[in-house]
N, C-alpha and C positions, 0 to 999 in steps of 0.2 A: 610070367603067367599071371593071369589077373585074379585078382579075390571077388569074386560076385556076391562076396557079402556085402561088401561094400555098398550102399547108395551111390555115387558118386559114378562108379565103375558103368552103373547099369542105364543110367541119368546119361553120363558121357555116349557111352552106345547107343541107344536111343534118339540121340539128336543128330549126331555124325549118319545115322540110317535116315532120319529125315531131312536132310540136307541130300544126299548121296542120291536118296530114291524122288525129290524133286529132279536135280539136274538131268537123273536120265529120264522123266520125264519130260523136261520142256524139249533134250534134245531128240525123243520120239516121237513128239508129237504132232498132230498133222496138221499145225499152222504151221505159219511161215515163220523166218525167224525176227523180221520188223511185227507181226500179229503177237508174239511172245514177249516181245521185248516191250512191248506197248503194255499187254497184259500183267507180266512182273511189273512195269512201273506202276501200275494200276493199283495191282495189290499192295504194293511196298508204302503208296502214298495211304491208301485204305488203313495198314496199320500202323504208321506212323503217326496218323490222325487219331487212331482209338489210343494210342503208347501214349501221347501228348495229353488227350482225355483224360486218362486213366490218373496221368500224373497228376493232371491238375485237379481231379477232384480229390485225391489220397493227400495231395500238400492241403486241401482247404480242412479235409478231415482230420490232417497232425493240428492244424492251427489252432479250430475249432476244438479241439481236445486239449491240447495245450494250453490254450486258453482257459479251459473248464479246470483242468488239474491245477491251474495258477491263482485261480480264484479259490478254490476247496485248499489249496495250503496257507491262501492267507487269510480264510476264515477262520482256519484249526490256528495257527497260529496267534490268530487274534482272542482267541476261545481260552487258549491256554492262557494267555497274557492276564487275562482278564480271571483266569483261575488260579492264577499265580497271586496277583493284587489284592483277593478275596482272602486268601489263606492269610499272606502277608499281614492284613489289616488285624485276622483273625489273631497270628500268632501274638501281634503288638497288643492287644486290649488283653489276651490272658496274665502275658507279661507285666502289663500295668496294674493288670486284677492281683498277682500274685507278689508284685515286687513289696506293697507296703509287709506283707505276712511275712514273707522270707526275709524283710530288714529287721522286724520282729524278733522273730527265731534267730537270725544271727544275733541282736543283740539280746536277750533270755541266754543264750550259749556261750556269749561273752561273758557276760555276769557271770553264769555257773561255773567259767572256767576260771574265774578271777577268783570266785570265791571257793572252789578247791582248792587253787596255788597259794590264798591265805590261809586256807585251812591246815594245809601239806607245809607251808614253813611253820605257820604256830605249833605243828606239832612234833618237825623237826628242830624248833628253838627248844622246847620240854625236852628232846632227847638229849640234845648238846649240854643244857642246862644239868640233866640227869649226870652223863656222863664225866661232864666238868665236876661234879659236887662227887664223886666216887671217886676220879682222878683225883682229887686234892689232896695236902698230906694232910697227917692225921694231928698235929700240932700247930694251930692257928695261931697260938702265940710265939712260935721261934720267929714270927715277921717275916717270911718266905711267902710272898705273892705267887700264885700260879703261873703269870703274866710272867715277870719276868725272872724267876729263880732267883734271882738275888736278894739278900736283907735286905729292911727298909730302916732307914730313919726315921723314927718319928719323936 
């Protein structure tokens, strides 16, 4: 059973009826059948001619268009390129604008970090120092060095 919702279905039927309802006419009708067969060639050449037309102006119209679309992508193309080299140029002079300040700032952060790390062991030499001088024993004359626990000659 056919679905007539379909497009196709009703497109199909449609054409099969005009197909169907030429033949019985040509074979109704009150020429001859050399008068018909002249007349279908008549028509058949008639739109073969307009089909051939048809074709050929719709290829000039893709070409022509194609054409036009090929030149508008390589304008945008060229548009970009050139928006591309703009920015580029852009990003490089910031970069050249900003590099001496940020060799700068790196080097002020160097220093301050050098001069923490000397500040942080000067003040971890005072704690060692502290702690050595509390760890020591309490008779500096038995000759017993910190260093190496044993008496000394002197």
């Amino acid at each position: 059973m056919y679905d007539y919702r379909r497009g196709e279905s009703i497109l199909g039927a449609f054409i099969l009826g005009g197909i169907v309802g030429a033949a019985l006419g040509l074979l109704f009708s009150p020429r001859s059948g050399r008068e018909n067969r002249e007349f279908v060639a008549a028509k058949a050449q008639e739109y073969w001619g307009e089909g051939r037309e048809f074709y050929e102006t719709s290829r000039a119209k893709v070409v022509d268009e194609t054409e036009e679309l090929r030149a508008k992508i390589d304008a945008a193309r060229d548009r970009l390129k050139d928006q591309v080299d703009t920015v580029t140029q852009q990003a490089k002079g910031k970069v050249h604008e900003m590099a001496p300040a940020a060799k700068d700032a790196v080097g002020k952060a160097g220093q301050s970090v050098k001069t923490g790390v000397d500040s942080a062991e000067t003040k971890a030499q005072g704690v060692l120092d502290k702690l050595a001088d509390k760890t020591a024993p309490a008779a500096p004359d038995a000759g017993i060095t910190p260093d190496s626990g044993a008496p000394t000659a002197e």
